[in-house]
C-alpha positions in Angstrom: 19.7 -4.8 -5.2 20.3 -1.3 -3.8 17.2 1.0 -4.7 16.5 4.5 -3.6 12.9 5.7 -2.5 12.2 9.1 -3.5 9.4 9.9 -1.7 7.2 12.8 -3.0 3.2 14.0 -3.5 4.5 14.5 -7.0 1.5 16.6 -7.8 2.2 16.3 -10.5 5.4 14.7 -11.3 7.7 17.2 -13.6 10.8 17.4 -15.6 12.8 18.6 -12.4 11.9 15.4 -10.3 13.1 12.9 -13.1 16.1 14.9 -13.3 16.9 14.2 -10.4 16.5 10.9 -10.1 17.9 10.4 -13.7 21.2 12.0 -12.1 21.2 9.8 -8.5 21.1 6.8 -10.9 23.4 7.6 -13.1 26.3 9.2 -10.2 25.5 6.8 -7.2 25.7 3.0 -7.1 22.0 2.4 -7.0 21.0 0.4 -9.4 16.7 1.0 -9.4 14.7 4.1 -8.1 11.6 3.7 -6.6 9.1 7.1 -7.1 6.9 6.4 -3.7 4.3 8.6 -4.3 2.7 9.7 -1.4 -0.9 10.1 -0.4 -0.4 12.4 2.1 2.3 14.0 3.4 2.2 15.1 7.0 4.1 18.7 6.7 1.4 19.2 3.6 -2.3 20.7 3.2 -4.1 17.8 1.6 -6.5 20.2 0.5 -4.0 21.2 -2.5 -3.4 17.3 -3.7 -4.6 16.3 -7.0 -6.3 13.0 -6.7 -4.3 10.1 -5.6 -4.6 7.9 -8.4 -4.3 10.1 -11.3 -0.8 11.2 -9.7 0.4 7.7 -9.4 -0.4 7.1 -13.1 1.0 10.3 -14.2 4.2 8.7 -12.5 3.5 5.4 -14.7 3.4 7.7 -17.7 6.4 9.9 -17.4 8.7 6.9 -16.0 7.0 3.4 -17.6 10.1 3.4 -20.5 12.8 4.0 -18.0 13.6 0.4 -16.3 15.7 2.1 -14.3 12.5 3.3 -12.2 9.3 2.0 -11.0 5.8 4.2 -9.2 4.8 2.6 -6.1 1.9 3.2 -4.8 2.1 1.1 -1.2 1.9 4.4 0.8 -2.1 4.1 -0.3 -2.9 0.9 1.5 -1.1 2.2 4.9 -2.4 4.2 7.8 -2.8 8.1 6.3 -1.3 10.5 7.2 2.0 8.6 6.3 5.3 8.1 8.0 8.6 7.2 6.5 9.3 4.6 9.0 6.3 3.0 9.2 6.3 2.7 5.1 10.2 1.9 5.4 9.3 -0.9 7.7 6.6 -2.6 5.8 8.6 -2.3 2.6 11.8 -3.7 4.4 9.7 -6.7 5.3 8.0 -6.8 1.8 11.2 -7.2 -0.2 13.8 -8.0 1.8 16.3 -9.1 -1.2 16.4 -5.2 -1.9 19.2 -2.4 0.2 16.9 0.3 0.6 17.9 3.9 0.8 16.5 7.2 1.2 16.6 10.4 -1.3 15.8 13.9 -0.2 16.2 17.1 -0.8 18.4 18.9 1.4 15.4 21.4 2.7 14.1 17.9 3.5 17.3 16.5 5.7 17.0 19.7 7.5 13.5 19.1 9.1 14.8 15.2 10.0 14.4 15.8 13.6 11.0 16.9 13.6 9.9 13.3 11.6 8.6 10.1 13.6 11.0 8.1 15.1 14.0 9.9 13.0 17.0 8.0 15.1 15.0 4.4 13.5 15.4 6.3 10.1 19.1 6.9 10.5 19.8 3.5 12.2 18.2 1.5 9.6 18.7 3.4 6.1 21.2 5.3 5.1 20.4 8.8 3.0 21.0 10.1 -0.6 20.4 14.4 -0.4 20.4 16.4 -3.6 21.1 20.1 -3.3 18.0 23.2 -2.9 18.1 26.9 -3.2 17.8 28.1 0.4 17.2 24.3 2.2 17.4 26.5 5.4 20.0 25.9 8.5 21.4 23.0 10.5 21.9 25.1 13.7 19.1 23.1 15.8 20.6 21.2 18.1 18.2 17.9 17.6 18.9 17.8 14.2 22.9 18.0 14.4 22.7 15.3 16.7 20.6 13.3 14.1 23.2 14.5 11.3 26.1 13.5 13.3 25.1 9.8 12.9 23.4 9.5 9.9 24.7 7.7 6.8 24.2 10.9 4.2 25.7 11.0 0.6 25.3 14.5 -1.1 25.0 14.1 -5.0 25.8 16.9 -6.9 22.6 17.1 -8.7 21.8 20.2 -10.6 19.5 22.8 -9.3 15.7 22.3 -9.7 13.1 24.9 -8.9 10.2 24.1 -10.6 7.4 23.1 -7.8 4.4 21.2 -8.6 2.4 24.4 -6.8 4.0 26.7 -9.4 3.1 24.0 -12.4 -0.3 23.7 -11.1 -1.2 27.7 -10.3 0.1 28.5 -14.1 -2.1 25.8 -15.2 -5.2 27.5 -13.9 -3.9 30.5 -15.0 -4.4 29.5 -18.7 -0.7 29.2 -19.3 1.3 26.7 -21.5 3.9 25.1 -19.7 4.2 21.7 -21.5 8.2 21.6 -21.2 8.2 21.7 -17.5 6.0 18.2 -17.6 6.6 14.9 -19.7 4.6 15.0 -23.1 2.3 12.1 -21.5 1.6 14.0 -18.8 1.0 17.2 -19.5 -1.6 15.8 -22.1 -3.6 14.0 -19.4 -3.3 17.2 -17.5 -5.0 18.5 -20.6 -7.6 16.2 -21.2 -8.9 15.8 -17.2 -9.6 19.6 -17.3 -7.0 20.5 -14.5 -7.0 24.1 -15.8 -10.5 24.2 -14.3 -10.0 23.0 -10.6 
């Protein structure tokens, strides 16, 4: 079975991330997305991560209707900080009836050379990308040599700017944004008193 890993914090997880992966699903051939959520990301402050736990179940809420897509959580019982080919590898051997793939951002591709081990990545897994505003430049010279063999499919996705930073600062700032979140969500968010961290 081909499934994608979408890798994210998603701190929390909004309306723009299950776009997306509403979108890869539907206009690529794989049949089940995984949402890995992350317990730390190495490019990432820890420091500005809502609990671990409560942002896997916040994926369980927003996604547990959809069969299409399924929160996995085994990034939280590996090594930390985490590495994409260390979790690729154990979940390789884990389930090896499943074609895994990648999904990024494009902002994302464009720092592939600066990830561990990034010519295992491209050897092993090939790469769905969705489009950013301003993902930055491929003029490094590592990078386009990583690019130049890599398996990457660019999906027309539409545009999403909404950021879990922005979601969480107007949060604190008193504000209602309960359309940027599922319903589910966003009344957890309520009820654990996030506008007060």
């Amino acid at each position: 079975m081909k499934t994608g890993l979408f890798f994210g914090s998603f701190n929390p997880i909004h309306i723009g991330h299950l776009a997306i992966a509403n979108y890869i699903v539907e206009y690529s051939d794989l049949e089940e997305i995984w949402f890995v959520v992350s317990p730390h990301n190495p490019l990432k402050k820890k420091t500005t991560l809502l609990d671990d736990r409560n942002r896997l179940y916040m994926v369980h809420m927003a996604i547990e209707d959809d069969p299409r897509f399924r929160a996995c959580d085994i990034e939280f019982y590996l090594p930390q900080p985490s590495y994409t080919i260390d979790t690729m590898a154990y979940i390789a051997e884990k389930y090896p009836d499943r074609e895994f793939i990648l999904i990024m951002g494009e902002d994302n591709l464009l720092t592939l050379h600066k990830w561990k081990n990034p010519e295992e990545i491209i050897k092993r897994y090939a790469i769905i990308t969705y489009p950013r505003v301003n993902p930055g430049n491929a003029d490094d010279k590592a990078l386009a040599s990583i690019l130049d063999i890599a398996k990457v499919t660019r999906v027309e996705a539409p545009l999403m700017e909404i950021s879990g930073s922005f979601i969480r600062d107007a949060i604190r700032e008193g504000k209602d944004i309960s359309w940027f979140v599922p319903s589910r969500v966003w009344k957890y968010l309520k009820e654990m008193h996030y506008d007060e961290r």
